[in-house]
N, C-alpha and C positions, 0 to 999 in steps of 0.2 A: 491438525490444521488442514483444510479443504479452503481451493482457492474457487472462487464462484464462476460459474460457468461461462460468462460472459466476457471475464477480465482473462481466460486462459491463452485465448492466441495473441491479444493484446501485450501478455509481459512476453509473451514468448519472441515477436517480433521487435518487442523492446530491447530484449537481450541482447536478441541478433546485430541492431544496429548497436548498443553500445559496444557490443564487442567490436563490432566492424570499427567502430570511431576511435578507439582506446586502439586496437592496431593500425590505424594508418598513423595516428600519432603517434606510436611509437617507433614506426619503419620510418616515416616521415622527419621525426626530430629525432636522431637518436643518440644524442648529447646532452638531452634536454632531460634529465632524472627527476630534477622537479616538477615538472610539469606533468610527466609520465604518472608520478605518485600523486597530485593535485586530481588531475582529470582522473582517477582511476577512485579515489576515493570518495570524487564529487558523482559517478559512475554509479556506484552502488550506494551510498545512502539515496540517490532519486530512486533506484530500482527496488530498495528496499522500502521506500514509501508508497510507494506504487502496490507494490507485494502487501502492505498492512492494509492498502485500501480495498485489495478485493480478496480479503480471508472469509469466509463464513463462520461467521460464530455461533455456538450456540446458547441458546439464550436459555435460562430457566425463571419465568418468570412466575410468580404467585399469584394466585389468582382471587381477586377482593368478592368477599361476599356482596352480595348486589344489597342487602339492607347497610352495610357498614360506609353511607355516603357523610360527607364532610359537614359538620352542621353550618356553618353559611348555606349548605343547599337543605338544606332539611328546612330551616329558617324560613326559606323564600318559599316552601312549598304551601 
């Protein structure tokens, strides 16, 4: 898996700030266990969809003989 060139400093400052946000809430309320594991888990599935939107895939696609068109178009020709 190759993430695309454009999204790379993008997740990479993502990160940053979620970490940064996930530790101030956790220096910040530190009584608070729930919320610590809420925001920690709501944290990474964003980061995680984030991460599936800029994968590069590779595609292997087939390629149609140029006479094998749909006959609705054949029809209309």
């Amino acid at each position: 898996m190759s993430i695309h060139k454009e999204g790379r400093s993008l997740l990479f400052w993502l990160l940053l700030v979620l970490v940064a946000l996930n530790a101030a809430l956790h220096f910040g309320f530190p009584e608070a266990g729930q919320l610590h594991n809420s925001a920690l888990l709501v944290s990474v599935v964003f980061y995680l969809l984030i991460l599936q939107f800029f994968r590069n895939l590779s595609c292997h696609c087939l390629r149609m003989s140029s006479w094998s068109m749909p006959l609705q178009m054949a029809r209309s020709w």
